[in-house]
PDB file as gemmi writes it, atoms N, CA and C in Angstrom:
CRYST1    1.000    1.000    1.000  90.00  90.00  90.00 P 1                      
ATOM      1  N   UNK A   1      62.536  45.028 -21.070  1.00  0.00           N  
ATOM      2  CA  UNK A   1      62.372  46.457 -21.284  1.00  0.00           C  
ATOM      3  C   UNK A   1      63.729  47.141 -21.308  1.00  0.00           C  
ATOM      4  N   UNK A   2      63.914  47.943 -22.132  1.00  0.00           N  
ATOM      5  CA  UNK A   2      64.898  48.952 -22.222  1.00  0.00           C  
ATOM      6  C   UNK A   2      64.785  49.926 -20.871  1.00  0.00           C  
ATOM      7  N   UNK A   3      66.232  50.112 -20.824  1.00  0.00           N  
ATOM      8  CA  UNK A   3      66.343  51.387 -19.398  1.00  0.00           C  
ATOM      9  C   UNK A   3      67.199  52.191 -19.582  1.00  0.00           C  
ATOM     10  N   UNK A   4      67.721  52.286 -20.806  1.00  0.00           N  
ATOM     11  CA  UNK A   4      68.461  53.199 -21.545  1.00  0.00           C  
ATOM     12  C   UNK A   4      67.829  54.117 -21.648  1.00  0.00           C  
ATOM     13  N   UNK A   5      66.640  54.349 -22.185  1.00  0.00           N  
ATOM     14  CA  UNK A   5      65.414  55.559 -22.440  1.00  0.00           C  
ATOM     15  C   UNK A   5      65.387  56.360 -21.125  1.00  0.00           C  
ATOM     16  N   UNK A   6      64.751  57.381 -21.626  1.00  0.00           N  
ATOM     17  CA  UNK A   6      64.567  57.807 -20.212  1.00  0.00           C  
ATOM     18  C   UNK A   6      63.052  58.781 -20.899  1.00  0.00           C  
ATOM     19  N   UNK A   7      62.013  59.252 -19.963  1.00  0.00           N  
ATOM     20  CA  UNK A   7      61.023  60.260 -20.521  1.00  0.00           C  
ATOM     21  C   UNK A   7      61.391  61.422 -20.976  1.00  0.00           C  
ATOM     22  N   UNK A   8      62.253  61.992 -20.798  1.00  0.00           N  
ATOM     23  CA  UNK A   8      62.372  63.271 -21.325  1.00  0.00           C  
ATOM     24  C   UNK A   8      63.069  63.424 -23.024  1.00  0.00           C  
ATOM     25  N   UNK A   9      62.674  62.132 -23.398  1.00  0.00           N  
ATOM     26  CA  UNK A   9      63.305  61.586 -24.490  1.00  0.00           C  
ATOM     27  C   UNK A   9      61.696  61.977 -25.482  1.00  0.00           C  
ATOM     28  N   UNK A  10      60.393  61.907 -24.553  1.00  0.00           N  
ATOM     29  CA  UNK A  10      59.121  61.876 -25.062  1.00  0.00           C  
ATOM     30  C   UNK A  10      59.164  63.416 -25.500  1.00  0.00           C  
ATOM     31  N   UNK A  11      58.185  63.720 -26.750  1.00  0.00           N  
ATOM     32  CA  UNK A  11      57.527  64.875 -27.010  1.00  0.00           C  
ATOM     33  C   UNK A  11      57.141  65.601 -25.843  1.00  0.00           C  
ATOM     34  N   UNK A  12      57.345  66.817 -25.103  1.00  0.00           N  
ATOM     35  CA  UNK A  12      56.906  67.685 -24.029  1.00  0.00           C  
ATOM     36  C   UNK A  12      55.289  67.593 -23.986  1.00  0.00           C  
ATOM     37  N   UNK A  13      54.921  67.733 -25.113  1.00  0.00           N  
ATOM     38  CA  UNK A  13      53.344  68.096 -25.173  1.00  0.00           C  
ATOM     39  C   UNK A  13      52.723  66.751 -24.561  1.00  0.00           C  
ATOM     40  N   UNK A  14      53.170  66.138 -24.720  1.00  0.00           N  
ATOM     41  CA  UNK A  14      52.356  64.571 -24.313  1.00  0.00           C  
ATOM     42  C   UNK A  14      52.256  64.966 -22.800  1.00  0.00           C  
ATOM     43  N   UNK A  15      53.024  65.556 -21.684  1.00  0.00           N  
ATOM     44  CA  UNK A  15      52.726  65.333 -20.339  1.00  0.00           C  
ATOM     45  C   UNK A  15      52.886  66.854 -20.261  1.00  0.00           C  
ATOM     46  N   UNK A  16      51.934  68.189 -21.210  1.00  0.00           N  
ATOM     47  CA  UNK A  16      52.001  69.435 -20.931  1.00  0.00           C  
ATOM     48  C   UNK A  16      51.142  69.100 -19.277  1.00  0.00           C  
ATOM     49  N   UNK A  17      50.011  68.657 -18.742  1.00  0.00           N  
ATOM     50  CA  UNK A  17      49.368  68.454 -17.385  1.00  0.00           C  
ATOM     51  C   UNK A  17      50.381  67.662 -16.241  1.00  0.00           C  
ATOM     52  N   UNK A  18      51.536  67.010 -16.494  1.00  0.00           N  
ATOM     53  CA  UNK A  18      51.679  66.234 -15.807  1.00  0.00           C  
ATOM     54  C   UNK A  18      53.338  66.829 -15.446  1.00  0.00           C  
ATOM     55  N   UNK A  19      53.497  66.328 -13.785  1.00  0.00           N  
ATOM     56  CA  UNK A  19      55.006  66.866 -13.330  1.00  0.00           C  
ATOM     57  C   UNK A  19      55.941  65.447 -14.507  1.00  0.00           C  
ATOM     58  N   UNK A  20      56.505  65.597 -15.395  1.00  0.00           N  
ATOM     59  CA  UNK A  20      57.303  64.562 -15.663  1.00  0.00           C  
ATOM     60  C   UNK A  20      58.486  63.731 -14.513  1.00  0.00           C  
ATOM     61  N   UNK A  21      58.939  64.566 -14.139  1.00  0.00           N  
ATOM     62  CA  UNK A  21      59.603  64.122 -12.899  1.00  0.00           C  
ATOM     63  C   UNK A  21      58.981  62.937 -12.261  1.00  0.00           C  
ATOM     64  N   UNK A  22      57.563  63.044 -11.894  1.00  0.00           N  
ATOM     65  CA  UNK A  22      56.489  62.113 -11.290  1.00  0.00           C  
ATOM     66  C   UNK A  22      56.756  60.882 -11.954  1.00  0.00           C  
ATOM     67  N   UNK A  23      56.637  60.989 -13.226  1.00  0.00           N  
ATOM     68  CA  UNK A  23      56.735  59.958 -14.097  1.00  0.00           C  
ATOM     69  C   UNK A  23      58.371  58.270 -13.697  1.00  0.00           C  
ATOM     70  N   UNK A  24      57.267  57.392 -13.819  1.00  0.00           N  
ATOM     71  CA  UNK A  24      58.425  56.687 -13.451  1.00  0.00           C  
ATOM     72  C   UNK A  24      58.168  55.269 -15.150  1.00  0.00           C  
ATOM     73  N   UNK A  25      59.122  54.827 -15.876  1.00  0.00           N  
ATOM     74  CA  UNK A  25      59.449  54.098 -17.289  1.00  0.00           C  
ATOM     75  C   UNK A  25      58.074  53.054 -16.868  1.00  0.00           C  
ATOM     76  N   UNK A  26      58.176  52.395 -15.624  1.00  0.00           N  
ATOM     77  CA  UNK A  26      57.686  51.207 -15.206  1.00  0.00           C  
ATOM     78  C   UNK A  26      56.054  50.943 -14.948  1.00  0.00           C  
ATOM     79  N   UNK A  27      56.207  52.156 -13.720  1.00  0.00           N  
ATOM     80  CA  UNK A  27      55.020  52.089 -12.934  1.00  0.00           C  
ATOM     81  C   UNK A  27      54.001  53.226 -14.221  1.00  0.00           C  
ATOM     82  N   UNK A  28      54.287  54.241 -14.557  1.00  0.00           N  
ATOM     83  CA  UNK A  28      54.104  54.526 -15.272  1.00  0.00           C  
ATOM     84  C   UNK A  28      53.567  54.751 -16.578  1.00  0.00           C  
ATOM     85  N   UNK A  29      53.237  52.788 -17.090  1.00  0.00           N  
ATOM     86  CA  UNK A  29      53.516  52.378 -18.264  1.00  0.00           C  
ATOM     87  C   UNK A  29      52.433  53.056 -19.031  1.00  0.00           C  
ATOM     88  N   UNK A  30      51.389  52.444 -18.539  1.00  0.00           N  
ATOM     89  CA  UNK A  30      50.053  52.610 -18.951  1.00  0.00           C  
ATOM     90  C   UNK A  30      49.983  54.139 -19.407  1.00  0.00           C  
ATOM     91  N   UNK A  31      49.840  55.220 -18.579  1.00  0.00           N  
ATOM     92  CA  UNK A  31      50.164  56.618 -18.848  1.00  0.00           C  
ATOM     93  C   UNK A  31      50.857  57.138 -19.847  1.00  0.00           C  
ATOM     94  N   UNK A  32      51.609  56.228 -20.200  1.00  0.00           N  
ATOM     95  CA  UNK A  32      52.609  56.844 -21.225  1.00  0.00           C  
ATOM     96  C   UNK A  32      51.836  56.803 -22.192  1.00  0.00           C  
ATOM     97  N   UNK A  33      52.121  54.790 -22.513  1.00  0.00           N  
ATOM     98  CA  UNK A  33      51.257  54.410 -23.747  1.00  0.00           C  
ATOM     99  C   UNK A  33      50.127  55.074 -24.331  1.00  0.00           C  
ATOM    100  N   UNK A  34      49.285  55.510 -22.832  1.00  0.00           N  
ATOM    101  CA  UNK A  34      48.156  56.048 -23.786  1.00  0.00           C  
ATOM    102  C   UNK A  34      48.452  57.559 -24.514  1.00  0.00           C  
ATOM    103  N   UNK A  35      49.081  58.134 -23.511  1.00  0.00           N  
ATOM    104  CA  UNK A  35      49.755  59.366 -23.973  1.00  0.00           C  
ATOM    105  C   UNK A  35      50.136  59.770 -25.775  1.00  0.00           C  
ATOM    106  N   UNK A  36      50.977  58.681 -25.704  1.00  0.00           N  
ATOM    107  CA  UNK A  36      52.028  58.634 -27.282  1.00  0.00           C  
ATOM    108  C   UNK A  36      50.810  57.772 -28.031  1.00  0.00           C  
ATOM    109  N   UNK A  37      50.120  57.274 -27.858  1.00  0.00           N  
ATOM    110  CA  UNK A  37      48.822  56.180 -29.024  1.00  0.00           C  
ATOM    111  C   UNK A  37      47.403  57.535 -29.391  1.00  0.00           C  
ATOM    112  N   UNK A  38      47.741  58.767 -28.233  1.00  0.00           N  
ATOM    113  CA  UNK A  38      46.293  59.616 -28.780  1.00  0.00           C  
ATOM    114  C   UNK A  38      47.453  61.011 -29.310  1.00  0.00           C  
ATOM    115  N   UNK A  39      48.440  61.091 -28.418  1.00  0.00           N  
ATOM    116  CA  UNK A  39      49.385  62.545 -29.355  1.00  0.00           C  
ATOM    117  C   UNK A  39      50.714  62.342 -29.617  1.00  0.00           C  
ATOM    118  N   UNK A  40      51.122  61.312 -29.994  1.00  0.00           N  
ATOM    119  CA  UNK A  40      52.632  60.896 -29.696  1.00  0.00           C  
ATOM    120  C   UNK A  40      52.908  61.568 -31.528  1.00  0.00           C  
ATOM    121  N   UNK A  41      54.394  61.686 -31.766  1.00  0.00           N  
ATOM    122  CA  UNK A  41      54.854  61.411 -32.830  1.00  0.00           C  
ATOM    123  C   UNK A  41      55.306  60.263 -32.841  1.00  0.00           C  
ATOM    124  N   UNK A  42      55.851  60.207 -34.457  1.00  0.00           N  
ATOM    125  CA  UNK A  42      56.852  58.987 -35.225  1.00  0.00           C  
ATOM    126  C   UNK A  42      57.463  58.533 -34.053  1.00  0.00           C  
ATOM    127  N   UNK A  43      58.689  59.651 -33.852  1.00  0.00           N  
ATOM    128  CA  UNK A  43      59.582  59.381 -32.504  1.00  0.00           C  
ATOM    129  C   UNK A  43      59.003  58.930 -31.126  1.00  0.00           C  
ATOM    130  N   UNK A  44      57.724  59.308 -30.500  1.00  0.00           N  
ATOM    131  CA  UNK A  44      57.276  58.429 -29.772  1.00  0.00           C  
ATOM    132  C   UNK A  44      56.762  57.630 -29.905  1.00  0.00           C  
ATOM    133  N   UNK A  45      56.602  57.128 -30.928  1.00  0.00           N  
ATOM    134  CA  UNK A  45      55.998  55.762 -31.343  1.00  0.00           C  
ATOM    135  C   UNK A  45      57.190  55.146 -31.198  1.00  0.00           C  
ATOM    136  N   UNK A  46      58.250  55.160 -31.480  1.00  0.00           N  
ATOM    137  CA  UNK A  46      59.465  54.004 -31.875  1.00  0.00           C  
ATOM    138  C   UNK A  46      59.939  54.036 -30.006  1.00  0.00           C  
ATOM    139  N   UNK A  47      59.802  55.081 -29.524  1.00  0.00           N  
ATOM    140  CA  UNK A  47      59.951  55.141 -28.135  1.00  0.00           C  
ATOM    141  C   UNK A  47      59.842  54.305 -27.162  1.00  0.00           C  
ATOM    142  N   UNK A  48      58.141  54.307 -27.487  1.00  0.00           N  
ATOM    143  CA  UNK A  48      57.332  53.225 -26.786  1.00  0.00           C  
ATOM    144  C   UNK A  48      57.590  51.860 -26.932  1.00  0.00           C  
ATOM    145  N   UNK A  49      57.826  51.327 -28.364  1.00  0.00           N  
ATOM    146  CA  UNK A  49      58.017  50.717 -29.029  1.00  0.00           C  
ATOM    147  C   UNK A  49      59.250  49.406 -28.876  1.00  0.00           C  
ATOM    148  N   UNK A  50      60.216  50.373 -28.538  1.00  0.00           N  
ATOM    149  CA  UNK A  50      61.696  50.207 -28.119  1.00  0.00           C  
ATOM    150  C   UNK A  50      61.923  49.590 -26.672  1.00  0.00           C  
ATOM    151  N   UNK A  51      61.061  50.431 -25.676  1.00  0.00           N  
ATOM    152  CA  UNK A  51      61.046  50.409 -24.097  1.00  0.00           C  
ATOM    153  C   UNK A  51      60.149  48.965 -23.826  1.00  0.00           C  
ATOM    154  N   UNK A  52      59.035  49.346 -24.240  1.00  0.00           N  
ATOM    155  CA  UNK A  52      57.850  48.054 -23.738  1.00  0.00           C  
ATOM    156  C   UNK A  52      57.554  46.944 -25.049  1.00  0.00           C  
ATOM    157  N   UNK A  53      57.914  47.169 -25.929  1.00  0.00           N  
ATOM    158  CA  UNK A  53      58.134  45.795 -27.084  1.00  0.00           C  
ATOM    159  C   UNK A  53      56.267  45.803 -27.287  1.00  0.00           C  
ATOM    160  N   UNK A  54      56.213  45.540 -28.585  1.00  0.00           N  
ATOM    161  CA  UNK A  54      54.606  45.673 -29.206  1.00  0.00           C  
ATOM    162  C   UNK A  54      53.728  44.543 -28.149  1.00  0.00           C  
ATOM    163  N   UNK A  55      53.729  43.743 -27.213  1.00  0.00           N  
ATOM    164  CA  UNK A  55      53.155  42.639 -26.879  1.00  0.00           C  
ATOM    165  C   UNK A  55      52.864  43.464 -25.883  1.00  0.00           C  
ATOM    166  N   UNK A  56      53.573  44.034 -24.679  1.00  0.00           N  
ATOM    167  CA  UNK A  56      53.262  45.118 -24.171  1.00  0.00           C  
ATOM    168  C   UNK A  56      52.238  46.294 -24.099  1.00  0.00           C  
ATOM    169  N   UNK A  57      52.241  46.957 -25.360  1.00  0.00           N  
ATOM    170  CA  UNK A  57      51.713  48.257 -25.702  1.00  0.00           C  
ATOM    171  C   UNK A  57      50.739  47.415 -26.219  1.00  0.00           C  
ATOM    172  N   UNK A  58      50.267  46.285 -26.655  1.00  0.00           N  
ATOM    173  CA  UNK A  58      48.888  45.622 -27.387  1.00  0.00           C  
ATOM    174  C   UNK A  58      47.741  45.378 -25.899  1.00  0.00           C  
ATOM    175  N   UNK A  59      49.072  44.721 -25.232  1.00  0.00           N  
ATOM    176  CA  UNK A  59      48.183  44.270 -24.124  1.00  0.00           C  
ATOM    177  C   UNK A  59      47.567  45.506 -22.864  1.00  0.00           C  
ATOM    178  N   UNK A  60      48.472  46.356 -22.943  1.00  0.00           N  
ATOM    179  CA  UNK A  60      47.576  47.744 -22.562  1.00  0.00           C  
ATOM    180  C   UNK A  60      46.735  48.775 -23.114  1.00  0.00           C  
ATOM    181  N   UNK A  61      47.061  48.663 -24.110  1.00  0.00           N  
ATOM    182  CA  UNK A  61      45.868  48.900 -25.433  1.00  0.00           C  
ATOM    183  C   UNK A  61      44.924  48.406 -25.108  1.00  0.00           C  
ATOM    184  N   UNK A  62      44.406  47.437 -24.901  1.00  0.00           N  
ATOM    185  CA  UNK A  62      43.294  46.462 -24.815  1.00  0.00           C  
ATOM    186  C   UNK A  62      42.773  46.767 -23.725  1.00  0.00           C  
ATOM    187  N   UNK A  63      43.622  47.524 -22.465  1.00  0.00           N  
ATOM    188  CA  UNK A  63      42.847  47.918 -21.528  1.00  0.00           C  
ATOM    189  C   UNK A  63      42.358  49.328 -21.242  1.00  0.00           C  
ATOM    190  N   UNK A  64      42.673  50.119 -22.412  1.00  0.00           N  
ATOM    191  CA  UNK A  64      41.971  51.478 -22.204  1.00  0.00           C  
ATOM    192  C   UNK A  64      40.699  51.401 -22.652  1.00  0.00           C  
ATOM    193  N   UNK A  65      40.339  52.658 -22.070  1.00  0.00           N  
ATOM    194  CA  UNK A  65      38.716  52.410 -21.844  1.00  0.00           C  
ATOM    195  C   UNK A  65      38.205  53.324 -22.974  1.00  0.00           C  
ATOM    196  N   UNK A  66      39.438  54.555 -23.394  1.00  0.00           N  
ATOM    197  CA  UNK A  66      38.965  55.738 -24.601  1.00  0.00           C  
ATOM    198  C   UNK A  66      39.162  55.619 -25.815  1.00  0.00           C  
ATOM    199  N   UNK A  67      39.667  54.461 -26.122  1.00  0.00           N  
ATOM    200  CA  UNK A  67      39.793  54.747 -27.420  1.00  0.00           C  
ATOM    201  C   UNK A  67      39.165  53.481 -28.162  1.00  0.00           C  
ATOM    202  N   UNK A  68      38.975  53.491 -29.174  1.00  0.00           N  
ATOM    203  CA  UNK A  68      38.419  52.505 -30.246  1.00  0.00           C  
ATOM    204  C   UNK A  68      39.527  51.159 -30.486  1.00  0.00           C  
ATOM    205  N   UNK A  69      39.605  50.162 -29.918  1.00  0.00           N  
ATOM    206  CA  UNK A  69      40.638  49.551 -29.455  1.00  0.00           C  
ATOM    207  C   UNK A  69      40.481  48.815 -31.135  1.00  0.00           C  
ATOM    208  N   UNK A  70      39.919  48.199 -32.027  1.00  0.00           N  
ATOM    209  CA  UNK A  70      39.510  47.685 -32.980  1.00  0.00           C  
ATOM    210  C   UNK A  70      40.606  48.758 -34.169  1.00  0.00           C  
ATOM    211  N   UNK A  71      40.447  50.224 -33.909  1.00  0.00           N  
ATOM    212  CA  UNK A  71      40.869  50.871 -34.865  1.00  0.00           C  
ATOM    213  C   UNK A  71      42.721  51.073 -34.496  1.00  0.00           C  
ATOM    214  N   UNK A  72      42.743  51.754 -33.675  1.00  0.00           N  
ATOM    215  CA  UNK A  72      44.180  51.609 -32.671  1.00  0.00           C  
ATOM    216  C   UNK A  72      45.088  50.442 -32.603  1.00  0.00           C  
ATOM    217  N   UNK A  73      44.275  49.424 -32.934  1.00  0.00           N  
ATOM    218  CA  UNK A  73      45.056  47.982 -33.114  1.00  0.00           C  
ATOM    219  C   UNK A  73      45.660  47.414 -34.469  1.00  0.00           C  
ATOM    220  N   UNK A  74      45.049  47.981 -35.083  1.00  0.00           N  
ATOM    221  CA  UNK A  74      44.851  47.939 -36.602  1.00  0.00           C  
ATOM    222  C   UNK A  74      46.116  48.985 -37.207  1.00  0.00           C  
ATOM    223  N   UNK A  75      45.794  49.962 -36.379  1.00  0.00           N  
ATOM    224  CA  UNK A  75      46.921  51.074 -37.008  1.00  0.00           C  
ATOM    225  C   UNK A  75      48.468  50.787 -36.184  1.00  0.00           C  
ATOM    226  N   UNK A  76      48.360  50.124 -35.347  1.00  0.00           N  
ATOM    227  CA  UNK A  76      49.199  50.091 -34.399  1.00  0.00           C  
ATOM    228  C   UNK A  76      49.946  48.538 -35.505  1.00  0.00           C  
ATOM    229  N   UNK A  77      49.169  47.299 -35.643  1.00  0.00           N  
ATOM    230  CA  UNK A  77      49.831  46.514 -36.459  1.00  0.00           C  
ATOM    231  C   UNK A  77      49.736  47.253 -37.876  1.00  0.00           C  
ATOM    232  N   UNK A  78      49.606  47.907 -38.242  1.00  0.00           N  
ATOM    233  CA  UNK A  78      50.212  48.365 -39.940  1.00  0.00           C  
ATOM    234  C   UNK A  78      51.419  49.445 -39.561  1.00  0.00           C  
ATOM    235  N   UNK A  79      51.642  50.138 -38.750  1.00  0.00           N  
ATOM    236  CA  UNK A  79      52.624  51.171 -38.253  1.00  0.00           C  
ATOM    237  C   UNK A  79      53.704  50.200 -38.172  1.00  0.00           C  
ATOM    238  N   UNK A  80      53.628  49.545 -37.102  1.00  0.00           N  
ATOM    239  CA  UNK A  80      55.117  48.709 -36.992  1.00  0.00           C  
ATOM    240  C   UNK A  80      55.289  47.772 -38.002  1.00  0.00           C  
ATOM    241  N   UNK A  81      54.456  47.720 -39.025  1.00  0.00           N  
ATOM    242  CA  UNK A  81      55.108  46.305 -40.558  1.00  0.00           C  
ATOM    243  C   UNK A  81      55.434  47.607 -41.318  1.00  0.00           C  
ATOM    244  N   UNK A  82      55.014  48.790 -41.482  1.00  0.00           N  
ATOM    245  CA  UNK A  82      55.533  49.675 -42.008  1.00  0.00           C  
ATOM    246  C   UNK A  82      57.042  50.533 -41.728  1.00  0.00           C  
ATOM    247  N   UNK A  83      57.112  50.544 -40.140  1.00  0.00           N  
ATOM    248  CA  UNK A  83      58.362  50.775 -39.837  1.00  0.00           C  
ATOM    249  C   UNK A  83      59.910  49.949 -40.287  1.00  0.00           C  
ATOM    250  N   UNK A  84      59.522  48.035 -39.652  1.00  0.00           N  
ATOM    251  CA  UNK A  84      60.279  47.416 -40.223  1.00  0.00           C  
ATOM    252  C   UNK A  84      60.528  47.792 -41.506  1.00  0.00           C  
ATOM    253  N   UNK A  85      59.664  47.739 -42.449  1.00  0.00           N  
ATOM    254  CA  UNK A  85      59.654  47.809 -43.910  1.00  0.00           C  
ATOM    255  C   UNK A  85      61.060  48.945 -44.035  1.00  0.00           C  
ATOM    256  N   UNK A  86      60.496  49.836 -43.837  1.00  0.00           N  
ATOM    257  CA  UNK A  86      61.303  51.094 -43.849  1.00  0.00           C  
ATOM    258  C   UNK A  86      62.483  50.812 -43.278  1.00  0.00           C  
ATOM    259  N   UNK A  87      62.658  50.716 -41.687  1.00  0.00           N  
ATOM    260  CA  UNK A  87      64.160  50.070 -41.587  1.00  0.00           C  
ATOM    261  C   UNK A  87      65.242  49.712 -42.120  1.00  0.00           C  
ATOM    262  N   UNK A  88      64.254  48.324 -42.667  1.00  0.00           N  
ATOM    263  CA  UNK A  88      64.641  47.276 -43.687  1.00  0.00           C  
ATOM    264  C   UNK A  88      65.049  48.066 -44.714  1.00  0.00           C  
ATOM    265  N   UNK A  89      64.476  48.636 -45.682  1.00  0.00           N  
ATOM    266  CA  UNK A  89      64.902  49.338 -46.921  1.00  0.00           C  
ATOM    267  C   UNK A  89      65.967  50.744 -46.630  1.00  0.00           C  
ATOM    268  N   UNK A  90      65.864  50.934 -45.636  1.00  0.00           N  
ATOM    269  CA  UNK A  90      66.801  51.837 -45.479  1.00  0.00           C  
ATOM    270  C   UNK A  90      68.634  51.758 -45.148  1.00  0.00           C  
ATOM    271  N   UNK A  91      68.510  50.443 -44.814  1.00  0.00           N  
ATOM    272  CA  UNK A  91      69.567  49.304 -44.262  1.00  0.00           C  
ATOM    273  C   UNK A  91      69.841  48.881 -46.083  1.00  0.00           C  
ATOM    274  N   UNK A  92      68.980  48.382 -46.855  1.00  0.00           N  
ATOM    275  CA  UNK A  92      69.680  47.817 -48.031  1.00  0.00           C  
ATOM    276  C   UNK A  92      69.711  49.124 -48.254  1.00  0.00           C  
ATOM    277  N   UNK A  93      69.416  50.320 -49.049  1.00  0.00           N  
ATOM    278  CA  UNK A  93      70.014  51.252 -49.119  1.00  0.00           C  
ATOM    279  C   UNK A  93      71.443  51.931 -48.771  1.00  0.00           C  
ATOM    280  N   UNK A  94      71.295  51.735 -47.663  1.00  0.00           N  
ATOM    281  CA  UNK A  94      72.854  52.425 -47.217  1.00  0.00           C  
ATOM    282  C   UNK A  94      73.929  51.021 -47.546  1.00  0.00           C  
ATOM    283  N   UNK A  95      73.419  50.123 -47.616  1.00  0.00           N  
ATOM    284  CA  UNK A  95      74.578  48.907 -48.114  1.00  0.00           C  
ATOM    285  C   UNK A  95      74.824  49.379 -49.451  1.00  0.00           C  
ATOM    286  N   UNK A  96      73.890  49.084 -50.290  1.00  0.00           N  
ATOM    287  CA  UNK A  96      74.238  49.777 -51.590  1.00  0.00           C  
ATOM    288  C   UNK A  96      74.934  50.815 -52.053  1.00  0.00           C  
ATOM    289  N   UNK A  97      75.026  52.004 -50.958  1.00  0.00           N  
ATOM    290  CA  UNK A  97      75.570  53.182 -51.447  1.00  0.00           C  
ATOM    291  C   UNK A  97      77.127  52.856 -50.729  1.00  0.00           C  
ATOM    292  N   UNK A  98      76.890  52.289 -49.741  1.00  0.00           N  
ATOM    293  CA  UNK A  98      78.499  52.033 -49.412  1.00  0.00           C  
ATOM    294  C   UNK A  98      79.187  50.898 -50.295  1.00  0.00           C  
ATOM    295  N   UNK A  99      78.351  50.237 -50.959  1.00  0.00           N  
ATOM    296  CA  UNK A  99      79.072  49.220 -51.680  1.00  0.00           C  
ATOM    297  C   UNK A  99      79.264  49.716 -53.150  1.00  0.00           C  
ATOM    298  N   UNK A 100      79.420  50.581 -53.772  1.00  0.00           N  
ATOM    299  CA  UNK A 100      79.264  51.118 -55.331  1.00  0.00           C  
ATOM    300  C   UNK A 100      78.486  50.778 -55.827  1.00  0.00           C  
ATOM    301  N   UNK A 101      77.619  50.711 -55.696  1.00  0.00           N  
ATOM    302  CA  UNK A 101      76.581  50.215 -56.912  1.00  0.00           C  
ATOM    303  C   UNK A 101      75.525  50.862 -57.057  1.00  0.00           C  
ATOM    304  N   UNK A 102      75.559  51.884 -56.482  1.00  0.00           N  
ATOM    305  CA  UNK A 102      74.324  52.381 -56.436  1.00  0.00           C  
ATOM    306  C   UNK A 102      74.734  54.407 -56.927  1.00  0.00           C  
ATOM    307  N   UNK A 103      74.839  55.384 -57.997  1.00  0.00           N  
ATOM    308  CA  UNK A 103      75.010  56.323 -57.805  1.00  0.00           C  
ATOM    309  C   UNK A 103      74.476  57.260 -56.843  1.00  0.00           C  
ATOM    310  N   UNK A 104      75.536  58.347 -56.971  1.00  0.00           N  
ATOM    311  CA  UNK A 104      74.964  59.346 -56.393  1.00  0.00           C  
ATOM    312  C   UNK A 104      73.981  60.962 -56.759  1.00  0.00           C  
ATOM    313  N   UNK A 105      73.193  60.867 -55.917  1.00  0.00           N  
ATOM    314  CA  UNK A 105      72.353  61.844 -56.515  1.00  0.00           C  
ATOM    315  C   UNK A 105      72.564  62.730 -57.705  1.00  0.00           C  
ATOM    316  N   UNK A 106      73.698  63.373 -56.952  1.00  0.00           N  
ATOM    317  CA  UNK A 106      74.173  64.134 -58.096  1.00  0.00           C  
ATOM    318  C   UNK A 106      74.635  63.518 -59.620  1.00  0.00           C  
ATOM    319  N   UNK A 107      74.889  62.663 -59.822  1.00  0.00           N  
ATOM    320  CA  UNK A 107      74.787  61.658 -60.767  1.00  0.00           C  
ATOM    321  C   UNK A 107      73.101  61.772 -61.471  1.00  0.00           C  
ATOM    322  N   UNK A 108      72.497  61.494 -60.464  1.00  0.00           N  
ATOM    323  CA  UNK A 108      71.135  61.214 -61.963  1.00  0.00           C  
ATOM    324  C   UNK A 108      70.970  62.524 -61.969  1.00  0.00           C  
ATOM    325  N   UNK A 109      70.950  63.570 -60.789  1.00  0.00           N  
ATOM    326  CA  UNK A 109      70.637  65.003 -61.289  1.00  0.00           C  
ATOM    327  C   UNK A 109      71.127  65.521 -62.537  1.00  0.00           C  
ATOM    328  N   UNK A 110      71.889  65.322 -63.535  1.00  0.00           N  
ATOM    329  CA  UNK A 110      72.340  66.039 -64.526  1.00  0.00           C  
ATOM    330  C   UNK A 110      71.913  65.347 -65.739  1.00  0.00           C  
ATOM    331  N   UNK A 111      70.618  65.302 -65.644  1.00  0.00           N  
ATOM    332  CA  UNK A 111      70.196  64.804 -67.470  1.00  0.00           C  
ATOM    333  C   UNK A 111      69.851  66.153 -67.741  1.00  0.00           C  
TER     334      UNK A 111                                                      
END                                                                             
């Protein structure tokens, strides 16, 4: 687990009921996860993601009791092959533009 993170790194709204302070990365876990899997953003998704590694967040997934674990699992493995993806293409991207080969916007803008 990452310990670089810290909670106040999370969306506010996720713990509007809860003292965050209270909150501890570890003991915590479960609370979070479910937190960021029913209101999290993008950014708390990669959060979670980052801190407790997908094997983690699957295997506490599996133990909530509210949500549709079948559907949540499903979106949860297409989210992160979609993120890599993106990563990934965003990484050859910026190689490309640092390597010449690729113009710049303003370039195709002027037909």
């Amino acid at each position: 687990m990452s310990h670089n993170k810290t909670i106040n790194e999370l969306s506010p709204h996720l713990f509007w009921d809860i003292d965050v302070l209270s909150l501890d990365i570890n003991s915590s876990k479960r609370t979070i996860i479910e937190r960021v899997i029913g209101f999290g953003i993008l950014n708390d998704w990669n959060w979670i993601v980052s801190v407790y590694g997908k094997d983690q967040i699957k295997e506490t997934v599996l133990t909530l009791k509210n949500i549709d674990k079948v559907i949540t699992l499903s979106f949860l493995a297409n989210l992160l092959v979609s993120l890599k993806k993106i990563s990934h293409a965003t990484q050859k991207f910026s190689q490309r533009t640092t390597s010449g080969n690729i113009k710049s916007f303003n370039e195709y803008s002027r037909v």
